[in-house]
SEFIMI-464014 format. One line per 10 residues: number of its first residue (from 1); for each residue x, y, z of N, C-alpha, C, CB. Coordinates in nm, 2 decimals. Glycine has a CB too. Layout:
// SEFIMI-464014
NUM = X Y Z X Y Z X Y Z X Y Z  ... $
END
This chain:
// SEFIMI-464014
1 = 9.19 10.26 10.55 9.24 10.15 10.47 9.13 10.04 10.46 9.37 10.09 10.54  9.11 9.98 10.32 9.02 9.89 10.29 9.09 9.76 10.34 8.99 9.90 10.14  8.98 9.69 10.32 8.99 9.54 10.37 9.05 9.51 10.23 8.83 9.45 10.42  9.06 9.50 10.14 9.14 9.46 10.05 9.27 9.58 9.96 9.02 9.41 9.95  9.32 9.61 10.09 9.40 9.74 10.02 9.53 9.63 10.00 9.44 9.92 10.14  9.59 9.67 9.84 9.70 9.61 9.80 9.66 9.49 9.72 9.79 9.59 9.91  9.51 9.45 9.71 9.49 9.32 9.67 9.49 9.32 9.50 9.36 9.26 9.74  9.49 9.25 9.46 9.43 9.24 9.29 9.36 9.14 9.22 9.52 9.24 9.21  9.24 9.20 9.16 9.15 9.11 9.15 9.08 9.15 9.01 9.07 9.12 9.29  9.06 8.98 8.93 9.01 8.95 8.81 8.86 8.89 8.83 9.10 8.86 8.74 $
11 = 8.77 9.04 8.81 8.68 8.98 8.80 8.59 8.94 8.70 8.66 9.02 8.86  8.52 8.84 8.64 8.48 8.77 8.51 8.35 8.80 8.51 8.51 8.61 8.50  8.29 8.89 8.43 8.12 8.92 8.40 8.15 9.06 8.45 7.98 8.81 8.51  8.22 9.15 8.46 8.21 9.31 8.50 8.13 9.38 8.47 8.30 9.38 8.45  8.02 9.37 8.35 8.00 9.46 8.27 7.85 9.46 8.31 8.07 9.44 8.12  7.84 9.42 8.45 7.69 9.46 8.50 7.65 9.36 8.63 7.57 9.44 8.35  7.52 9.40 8.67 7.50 9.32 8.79 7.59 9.29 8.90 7.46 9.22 8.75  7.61 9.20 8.96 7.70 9.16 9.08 7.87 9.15 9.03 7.64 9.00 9.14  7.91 9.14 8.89 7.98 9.15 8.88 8.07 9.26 8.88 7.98 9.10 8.84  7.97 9.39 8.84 8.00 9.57 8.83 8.00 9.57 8.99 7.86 9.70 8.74 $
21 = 7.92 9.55 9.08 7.89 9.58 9.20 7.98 9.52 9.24 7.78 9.56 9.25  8.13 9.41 9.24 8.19 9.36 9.28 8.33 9.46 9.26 8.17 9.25 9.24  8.34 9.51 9.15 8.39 9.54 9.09 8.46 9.73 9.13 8.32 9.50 9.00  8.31 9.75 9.22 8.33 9.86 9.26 8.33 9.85 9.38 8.26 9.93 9.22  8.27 9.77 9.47 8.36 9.74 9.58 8.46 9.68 9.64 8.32 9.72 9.62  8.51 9.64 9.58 8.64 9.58 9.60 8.74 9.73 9.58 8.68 9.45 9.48  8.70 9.81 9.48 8.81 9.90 9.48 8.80 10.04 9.56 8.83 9.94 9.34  8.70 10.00 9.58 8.64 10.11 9.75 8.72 10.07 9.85 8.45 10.07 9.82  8.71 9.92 9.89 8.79 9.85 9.97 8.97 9.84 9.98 8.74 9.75 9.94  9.01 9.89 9.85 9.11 9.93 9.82 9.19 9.85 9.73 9.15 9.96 9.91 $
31 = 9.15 9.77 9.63 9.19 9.64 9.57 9.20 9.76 9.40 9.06 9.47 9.59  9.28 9.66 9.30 9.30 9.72 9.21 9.21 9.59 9.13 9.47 9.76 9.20  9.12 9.69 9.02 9.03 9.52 8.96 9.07 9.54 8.83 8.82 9.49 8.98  9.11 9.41 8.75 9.07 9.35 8.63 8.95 9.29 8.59 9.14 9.27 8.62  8.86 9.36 8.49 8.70 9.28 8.49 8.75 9.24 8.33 8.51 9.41 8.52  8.64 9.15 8.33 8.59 9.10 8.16 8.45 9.16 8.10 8.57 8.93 8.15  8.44 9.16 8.02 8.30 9.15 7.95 8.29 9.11 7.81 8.23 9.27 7.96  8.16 9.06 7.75 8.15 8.96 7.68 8.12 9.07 7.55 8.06 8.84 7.72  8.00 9.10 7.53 7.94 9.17 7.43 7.91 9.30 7.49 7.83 9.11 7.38  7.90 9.35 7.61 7.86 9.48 7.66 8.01 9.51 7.75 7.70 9.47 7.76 $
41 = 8.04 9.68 7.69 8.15 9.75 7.78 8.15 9.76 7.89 8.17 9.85 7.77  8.23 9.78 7.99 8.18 9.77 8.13 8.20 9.93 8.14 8.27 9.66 8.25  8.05 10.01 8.23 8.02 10.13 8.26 8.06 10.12 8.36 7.91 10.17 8.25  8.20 10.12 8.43 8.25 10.19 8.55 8.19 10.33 8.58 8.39 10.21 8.54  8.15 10.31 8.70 8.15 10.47 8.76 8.31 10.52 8.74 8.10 10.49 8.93  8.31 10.67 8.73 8.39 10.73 8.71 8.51 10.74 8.81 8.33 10.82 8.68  8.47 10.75 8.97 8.57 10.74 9.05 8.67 10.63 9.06 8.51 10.75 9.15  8.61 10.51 9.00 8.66 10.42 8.98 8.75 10.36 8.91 8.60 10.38 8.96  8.77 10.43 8.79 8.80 10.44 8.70 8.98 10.41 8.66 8.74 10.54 8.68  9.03 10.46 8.78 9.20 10.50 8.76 9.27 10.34 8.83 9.25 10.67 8.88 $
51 = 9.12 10.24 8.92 9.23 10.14 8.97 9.14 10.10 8.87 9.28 10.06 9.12  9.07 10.07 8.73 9.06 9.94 8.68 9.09 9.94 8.56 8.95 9.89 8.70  9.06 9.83 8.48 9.10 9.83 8.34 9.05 9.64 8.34 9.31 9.89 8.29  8.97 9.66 8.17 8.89 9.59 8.14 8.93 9.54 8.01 8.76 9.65 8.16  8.90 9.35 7.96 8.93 9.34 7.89 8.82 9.20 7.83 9.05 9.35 7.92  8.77 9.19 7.66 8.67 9.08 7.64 8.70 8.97 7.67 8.62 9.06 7.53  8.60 8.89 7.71 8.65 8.76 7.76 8.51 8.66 7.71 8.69 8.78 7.95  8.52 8.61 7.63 8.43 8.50 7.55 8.41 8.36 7.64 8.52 8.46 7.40  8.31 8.32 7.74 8.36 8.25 7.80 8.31 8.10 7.75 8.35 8.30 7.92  8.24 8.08 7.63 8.25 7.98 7.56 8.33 7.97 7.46 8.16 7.95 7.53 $
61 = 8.44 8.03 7.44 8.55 8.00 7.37 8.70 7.94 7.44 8.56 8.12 7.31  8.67 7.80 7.48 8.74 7.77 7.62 8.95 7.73 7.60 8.63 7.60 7.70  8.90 7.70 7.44 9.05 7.69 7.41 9.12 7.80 7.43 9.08 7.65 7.28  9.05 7.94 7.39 9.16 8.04 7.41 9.16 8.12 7.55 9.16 8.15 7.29  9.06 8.07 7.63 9.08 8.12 7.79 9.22 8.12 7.84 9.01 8.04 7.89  9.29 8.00 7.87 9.39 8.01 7.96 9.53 8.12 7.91 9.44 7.86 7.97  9.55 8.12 7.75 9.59 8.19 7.63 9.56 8.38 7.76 9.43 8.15 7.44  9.42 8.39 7.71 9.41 8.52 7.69 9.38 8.57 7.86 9.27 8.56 7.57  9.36 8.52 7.97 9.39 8.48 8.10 9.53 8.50 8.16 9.36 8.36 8.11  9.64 8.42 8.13 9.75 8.46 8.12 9.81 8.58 8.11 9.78 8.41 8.05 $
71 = 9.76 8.62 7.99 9.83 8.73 7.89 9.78 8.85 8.00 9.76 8.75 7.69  9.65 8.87 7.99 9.58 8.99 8.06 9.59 9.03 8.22 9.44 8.97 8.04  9.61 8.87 8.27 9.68 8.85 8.43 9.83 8.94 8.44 9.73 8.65 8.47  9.88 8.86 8.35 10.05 8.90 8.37 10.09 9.07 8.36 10.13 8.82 8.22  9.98 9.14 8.19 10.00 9.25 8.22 9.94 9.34 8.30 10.01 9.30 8.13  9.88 9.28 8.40 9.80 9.35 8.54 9.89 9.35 8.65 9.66 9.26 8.58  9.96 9.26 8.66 10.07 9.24 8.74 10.04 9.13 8.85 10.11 9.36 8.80  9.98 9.05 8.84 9.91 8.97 8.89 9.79 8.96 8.96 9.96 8.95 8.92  9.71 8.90 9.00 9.57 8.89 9.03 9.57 8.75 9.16 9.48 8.85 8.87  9.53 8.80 9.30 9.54 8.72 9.37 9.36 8.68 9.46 9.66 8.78 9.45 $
81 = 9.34 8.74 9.38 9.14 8.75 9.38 9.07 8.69 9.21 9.08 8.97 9.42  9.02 8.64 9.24 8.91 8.60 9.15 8.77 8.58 9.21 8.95 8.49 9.08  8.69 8.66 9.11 8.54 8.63 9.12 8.48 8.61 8.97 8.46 8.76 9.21  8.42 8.49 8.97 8.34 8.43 8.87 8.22 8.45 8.85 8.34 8.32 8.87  8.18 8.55 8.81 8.04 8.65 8.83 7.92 8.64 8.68 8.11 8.85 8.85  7.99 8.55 8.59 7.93 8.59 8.46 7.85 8.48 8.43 8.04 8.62 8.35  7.77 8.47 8.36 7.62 8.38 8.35 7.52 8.43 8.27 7.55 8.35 8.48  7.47 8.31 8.16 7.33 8.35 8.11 7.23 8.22 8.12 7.35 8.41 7.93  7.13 8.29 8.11 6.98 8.23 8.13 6.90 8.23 8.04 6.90 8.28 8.20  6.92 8.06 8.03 6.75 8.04 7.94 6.62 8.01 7.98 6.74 7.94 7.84 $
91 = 6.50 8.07 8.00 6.39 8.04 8.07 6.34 7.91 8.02 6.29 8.14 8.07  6.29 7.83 8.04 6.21 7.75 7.92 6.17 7.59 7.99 6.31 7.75 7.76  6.06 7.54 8.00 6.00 7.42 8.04 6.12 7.30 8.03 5.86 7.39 7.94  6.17 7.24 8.09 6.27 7.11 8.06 6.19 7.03 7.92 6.29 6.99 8.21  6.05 7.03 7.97 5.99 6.94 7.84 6.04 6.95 7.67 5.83 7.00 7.83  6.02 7.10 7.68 6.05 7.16 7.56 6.18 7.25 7.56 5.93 7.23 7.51  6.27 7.23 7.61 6.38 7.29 7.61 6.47 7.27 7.53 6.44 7.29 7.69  6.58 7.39 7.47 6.65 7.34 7.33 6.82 7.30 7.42 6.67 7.51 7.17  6.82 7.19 7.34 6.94 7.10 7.36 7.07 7.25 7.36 6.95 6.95 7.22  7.06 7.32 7.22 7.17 7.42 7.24 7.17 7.53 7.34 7.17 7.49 7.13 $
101 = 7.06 7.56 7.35 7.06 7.64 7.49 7.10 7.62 7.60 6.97 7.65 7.52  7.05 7.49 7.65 7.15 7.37 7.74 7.32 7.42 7.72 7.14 7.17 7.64  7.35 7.39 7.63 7.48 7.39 7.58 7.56 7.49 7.65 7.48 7.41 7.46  7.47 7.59 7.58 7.53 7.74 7.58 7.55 7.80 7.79 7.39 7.86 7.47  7.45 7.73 7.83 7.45 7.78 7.99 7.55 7.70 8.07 7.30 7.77 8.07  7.56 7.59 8.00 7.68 7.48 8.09 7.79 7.58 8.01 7.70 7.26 8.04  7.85 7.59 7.91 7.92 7.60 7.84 7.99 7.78 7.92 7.85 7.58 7.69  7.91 7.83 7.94 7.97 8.02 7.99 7.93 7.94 8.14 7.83 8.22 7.93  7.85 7.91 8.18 7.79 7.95 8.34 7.90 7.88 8.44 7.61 7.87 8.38  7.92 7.76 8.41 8.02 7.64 8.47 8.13 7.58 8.38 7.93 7.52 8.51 $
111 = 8.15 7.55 8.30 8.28 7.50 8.20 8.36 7.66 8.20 8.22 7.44 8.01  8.27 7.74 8.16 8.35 7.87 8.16 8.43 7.93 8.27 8.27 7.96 8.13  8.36 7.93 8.40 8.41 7.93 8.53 8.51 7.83 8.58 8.30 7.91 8.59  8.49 7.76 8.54 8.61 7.58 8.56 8.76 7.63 8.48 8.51 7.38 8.43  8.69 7.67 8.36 8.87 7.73 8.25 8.93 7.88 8.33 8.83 7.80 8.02  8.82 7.94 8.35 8.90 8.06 8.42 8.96 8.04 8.56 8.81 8.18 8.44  8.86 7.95 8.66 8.95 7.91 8.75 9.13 7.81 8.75 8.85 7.85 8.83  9.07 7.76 8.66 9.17 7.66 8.63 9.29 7.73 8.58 9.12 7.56 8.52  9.28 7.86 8.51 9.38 7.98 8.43 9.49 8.05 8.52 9.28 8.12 8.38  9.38 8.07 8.65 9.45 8.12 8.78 9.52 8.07 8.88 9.37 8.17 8.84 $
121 = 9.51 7.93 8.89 9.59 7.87 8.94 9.75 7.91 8.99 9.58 7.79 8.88  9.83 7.88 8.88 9.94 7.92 8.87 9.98 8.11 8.92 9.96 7.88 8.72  9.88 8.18 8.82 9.92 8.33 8.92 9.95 8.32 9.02 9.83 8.43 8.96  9.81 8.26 9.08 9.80 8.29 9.27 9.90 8.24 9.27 9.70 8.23 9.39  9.94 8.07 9.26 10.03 8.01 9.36 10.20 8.12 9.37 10.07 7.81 9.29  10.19 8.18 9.22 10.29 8.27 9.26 10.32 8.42 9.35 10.31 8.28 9.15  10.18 8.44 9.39 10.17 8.55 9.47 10.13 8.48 9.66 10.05 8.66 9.38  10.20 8.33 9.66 10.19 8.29 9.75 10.03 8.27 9.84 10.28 8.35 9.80  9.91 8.31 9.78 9.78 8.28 9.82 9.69 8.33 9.72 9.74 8.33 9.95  9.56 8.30 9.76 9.45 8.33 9.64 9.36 8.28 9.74 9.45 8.24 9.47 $
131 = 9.22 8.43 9.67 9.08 8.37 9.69 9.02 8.36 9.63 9.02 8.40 9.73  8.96 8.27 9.56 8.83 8.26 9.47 8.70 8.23 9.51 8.85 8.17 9.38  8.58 8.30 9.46 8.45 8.32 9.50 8.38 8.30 9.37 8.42 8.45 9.57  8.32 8.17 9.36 8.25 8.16 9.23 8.08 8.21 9.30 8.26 7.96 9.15  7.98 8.25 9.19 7.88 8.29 9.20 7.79 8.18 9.15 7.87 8.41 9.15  7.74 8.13 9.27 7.64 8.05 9.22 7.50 8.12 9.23 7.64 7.93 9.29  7.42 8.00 9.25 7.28 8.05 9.30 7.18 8.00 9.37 7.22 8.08 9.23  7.08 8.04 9.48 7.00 7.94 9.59 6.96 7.86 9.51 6.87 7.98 9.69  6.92 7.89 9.31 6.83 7.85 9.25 6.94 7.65 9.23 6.78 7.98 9.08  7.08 7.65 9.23 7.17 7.54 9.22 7.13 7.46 9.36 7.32 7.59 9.21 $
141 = 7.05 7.52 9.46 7.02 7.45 9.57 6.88 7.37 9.58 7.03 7.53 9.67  6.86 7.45 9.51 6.71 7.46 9.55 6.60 7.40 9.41 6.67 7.63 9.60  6.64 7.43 9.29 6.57 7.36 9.22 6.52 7.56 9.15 6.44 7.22 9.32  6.42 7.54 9.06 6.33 7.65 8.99 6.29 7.58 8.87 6.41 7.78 8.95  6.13 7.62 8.82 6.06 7.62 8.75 6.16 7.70 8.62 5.94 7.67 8.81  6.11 7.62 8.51 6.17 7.67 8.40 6.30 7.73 8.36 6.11 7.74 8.38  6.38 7.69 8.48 6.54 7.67 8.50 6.64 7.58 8.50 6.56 7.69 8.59  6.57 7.46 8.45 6.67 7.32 8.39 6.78 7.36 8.42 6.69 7.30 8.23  6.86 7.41 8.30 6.96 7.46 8.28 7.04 7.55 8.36 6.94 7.49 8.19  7.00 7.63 8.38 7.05 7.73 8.49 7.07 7.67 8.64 6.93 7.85 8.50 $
151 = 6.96 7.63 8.68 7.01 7.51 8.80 7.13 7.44 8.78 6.91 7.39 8.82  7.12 7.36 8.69 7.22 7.24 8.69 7.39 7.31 8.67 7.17 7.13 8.55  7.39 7.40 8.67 7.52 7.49 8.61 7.53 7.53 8.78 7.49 7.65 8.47  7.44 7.61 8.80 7.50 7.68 8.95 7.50 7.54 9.02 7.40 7.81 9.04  7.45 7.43 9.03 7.49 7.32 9.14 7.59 7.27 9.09 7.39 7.22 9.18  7.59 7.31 8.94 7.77 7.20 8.95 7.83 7.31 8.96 7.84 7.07 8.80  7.86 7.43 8.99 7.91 7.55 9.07 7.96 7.51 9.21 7.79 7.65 9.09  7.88 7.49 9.26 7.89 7.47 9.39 7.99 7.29 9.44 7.71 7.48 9.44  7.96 7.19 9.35 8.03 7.10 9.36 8.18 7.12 9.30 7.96 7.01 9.32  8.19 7.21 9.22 8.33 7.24 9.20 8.35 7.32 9.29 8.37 7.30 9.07 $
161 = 8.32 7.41 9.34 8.37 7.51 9.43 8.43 7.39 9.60 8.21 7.63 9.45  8.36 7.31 9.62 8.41 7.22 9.72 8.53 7.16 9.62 8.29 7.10 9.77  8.49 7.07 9.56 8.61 7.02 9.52 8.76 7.07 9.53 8.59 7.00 9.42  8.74 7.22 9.45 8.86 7.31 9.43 8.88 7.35 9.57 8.84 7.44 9.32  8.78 7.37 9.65 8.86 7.39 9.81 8.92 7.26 9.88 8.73 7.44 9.93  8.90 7.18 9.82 8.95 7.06 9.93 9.13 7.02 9.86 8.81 6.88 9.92  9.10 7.03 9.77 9.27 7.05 9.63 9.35 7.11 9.69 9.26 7.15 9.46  9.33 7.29 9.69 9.40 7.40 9.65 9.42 7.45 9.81 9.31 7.51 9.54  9.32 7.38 9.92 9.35 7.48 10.07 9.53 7.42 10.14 9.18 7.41 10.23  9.60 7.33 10.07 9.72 7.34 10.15 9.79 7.40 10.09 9.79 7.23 10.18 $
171 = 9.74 7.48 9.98 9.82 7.60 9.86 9.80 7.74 9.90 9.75 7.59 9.69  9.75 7.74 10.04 9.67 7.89 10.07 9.58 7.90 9.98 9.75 8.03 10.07  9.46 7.87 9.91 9.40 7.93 9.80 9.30 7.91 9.87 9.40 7.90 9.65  9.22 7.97 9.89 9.04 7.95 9.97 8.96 7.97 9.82 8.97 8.11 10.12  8.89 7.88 9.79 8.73 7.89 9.76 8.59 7.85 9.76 8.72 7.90 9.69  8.51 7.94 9.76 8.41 7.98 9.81 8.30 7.97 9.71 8.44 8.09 9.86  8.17 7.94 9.71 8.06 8.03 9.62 7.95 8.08 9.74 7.96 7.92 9.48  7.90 8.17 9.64 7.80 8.25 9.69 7.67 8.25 9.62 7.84 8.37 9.71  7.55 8.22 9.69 7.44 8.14 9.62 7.35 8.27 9.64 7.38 7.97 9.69  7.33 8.40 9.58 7.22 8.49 9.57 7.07 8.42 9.54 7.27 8.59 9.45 $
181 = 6.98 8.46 9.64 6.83 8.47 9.56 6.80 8.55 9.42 6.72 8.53 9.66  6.69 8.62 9.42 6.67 8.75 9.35 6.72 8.87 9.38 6.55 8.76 9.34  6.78 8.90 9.26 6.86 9.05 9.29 6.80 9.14 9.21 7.04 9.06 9.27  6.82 9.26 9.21 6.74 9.39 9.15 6.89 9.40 9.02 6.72 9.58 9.30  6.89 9.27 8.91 7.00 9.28 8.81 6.94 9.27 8.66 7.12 9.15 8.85  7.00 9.29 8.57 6.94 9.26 8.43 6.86 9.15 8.41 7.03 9.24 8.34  6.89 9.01 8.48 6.86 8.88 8.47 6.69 8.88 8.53 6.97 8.79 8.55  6.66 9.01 8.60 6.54 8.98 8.64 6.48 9.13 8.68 6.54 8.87 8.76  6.51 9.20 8.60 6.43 9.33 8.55 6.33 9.33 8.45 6.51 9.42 8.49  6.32 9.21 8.40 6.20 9.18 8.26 6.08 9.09 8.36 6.28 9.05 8.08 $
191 = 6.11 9.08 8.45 5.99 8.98 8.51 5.85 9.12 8.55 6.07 8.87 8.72  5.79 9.03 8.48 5.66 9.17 8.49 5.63 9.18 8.64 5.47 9.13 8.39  5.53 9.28 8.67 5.48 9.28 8.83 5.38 9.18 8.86 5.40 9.42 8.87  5.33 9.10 8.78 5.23 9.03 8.89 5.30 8.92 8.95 5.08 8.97 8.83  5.40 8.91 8.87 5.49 8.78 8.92 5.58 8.83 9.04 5.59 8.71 8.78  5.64 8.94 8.99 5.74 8.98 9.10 5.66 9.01 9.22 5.83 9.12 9.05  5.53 9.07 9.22 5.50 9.09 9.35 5.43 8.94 9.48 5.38 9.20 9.31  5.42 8.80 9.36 5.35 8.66 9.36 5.55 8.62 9.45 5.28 8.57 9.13  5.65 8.64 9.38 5.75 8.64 9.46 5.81 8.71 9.57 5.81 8.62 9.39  5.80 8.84 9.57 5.82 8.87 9.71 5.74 8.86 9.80 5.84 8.98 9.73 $
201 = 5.66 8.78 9.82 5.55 8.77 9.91 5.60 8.61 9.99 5.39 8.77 9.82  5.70 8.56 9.90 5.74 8.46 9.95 5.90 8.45 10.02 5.72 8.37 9.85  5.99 8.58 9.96 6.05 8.66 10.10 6.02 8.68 10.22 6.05 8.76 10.08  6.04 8.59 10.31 6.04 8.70 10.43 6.11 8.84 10.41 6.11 8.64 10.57  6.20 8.90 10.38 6.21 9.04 10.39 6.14 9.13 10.29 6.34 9.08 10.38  6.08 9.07 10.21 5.99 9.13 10.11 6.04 9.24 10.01 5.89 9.18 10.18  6.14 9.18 9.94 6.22 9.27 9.86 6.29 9.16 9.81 6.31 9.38 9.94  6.36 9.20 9.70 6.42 9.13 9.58 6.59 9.24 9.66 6.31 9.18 9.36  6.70 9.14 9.64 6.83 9.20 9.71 6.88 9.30 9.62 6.94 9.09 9.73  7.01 9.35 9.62 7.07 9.50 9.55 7.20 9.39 9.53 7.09 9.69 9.67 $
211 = 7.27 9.45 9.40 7.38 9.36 9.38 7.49 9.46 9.45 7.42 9.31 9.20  7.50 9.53 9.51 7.60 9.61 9.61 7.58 9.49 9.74 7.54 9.83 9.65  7.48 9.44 9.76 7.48 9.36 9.93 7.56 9.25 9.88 7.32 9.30 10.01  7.53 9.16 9.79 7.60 9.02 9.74 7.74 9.10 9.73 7.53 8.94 9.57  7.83 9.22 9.69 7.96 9.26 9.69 8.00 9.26 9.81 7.98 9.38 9.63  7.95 9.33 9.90 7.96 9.34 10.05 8.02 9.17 10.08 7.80 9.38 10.12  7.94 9.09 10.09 7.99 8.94 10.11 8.13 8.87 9.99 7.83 8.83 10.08  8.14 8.97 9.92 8.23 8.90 9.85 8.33 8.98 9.88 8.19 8.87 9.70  8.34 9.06 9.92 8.47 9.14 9.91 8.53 9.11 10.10 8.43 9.35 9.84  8.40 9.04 10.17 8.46 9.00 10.32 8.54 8.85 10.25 8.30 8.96 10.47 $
221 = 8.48 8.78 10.19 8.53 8.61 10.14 8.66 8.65 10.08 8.42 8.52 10.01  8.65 8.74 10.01 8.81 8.78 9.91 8.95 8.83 10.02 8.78 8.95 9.78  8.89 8.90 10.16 8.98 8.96 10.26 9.02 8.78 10.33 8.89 9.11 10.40  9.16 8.92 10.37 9.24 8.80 10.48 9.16 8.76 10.62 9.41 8.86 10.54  8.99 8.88 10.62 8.94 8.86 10.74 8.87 8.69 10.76 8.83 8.98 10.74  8.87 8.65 10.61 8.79 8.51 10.58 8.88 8.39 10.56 8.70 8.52 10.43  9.03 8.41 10.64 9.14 8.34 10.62 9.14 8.21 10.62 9.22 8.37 10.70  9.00 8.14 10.75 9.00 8.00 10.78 8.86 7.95 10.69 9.00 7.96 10.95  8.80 8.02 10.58 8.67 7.99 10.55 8.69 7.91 10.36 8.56 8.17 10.56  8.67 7.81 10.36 8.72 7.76 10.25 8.63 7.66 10.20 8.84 7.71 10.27 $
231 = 8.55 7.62 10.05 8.45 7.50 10.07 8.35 7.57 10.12 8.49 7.37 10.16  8.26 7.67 10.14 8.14 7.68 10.19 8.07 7.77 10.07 8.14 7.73 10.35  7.93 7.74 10.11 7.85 7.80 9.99 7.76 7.93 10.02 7.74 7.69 9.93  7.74 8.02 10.01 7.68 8.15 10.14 7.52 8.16 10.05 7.80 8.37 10.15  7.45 8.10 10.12 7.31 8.20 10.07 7.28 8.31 10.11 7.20 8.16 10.09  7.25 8.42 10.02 7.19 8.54 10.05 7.08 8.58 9.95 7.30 8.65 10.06  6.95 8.56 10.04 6.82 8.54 9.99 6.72 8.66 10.06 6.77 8.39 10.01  6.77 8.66 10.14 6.62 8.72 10.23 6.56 8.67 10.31 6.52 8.73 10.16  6.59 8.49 10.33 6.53 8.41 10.36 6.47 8.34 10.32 6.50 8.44 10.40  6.46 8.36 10.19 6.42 8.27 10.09 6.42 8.12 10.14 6.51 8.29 9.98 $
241 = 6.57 8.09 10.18 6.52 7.94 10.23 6.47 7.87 10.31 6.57 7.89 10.23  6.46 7.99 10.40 6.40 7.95 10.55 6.32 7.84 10.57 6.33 8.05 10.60 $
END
């Protein structure tokens, strides 16, 4: 028996990286998942296949979130897990950075995350508890070169994620973010080698993470094993911050 056997869980960004890797551990664990994806299908492995079912989810289109949230919750039969896994990245100097681009990463990375959490509310309270685990990143802690934008989203990640724990914990609802370093995901498969090797050198473990380890921590935060853990932010870097 899984640590999440009987649970159900919507998870937002499915359709790759830490959000597929969530996606499939949780239902290892024994949870039944609802994922989203935006422009790309989500490639379940095949074993997988029979507890999930997937549906698009636009997450700068914020008027019709709660709408299409609802609808897809309800015919799932409810959803007492949420993970907020979905995010894009614009590289680019703050000097010369485009105002829409800006836009667009507050707009999916954190506003988008804010309407879906905000969607679920009501489910949980009706299935008497909820865990939510937004995905931030060390980069919301810590600052990064040519990450304006992307920073400022995962740190106001993380300040919602307190907030909504300090609200929602006499409602039983715990949440959480989890602040990944570099993971072996789409977002950083184009970084050529001289750079990638200029950054693992500044690992102590000397490796860039697997998005199956960041699942591992999310699917302990989503169990009843994480019952009193509410408001905290998990870095998993390597050491990165050491």
């Amino acid at each position: 028996m899984g640590i999440l056997n009987g649970k159900k869980a919507l998870i937002v960004g499915a359709s790759g990286g830490i959000g597929l890797a969530c996606a499939e551990k949780f239902i290892d664990e024994g949870a039944e998942v609802l994922g989203t994806y935006r422009n790309t299908n989500i490639s379940i492995g095949e074993k997988y296949r029979e507890a999930f079912s997937g549906f698009r989810l636009d997450l700068e289109d914020r008027e019709n979130i709660p709408r299409i949230i609802r609808s897809e919750v309800k015919k799932f039969g409810g959803a007492d897990i949420l993970v907020n896994a979905a995010g894009i990245v614009f590289p680019e100097p703050i000097f010369s950075s485009k105002r829409e681009n800006w836009e667009s990463v507050i707009s999916c990375d954190l506003l988008g995350a804010y309407s879906v959490m905000q969607s679920m509310i009501v489910p949980m309270l009706s299935r008497g508890k909820g865990a939510i685990i937004n995905i931030s990143s060390v980069f919301g802690l810590r600052g990064g070169i040519g990450q304006s934008s992307y920073c400022a989203s995962k740190a106001g990640i993380i300040g919602l994620t307190k907030a909504a724990a300090a609200e929602l914990a006499d409602k039983n609802i715990r949440v959480n973010a989890v602040a990944p370093g570099y993971i072996e995901t789409a977002m950083t498969k184009d970084i050529n080698e001289d750079l990638r090797k200029k950054l693992i050198e500044n690992i102590p473990m000397k490796r860039f993470g697997e998005a199956e380890e960041v699942a591992e921590l999310c699917a302990f935060l989503a169990s009843d094993r994480a019952g009193y853990i509410t408001g905290q932010t998990f870095v998993i870097d390597g050491g990165m911050s050491i």
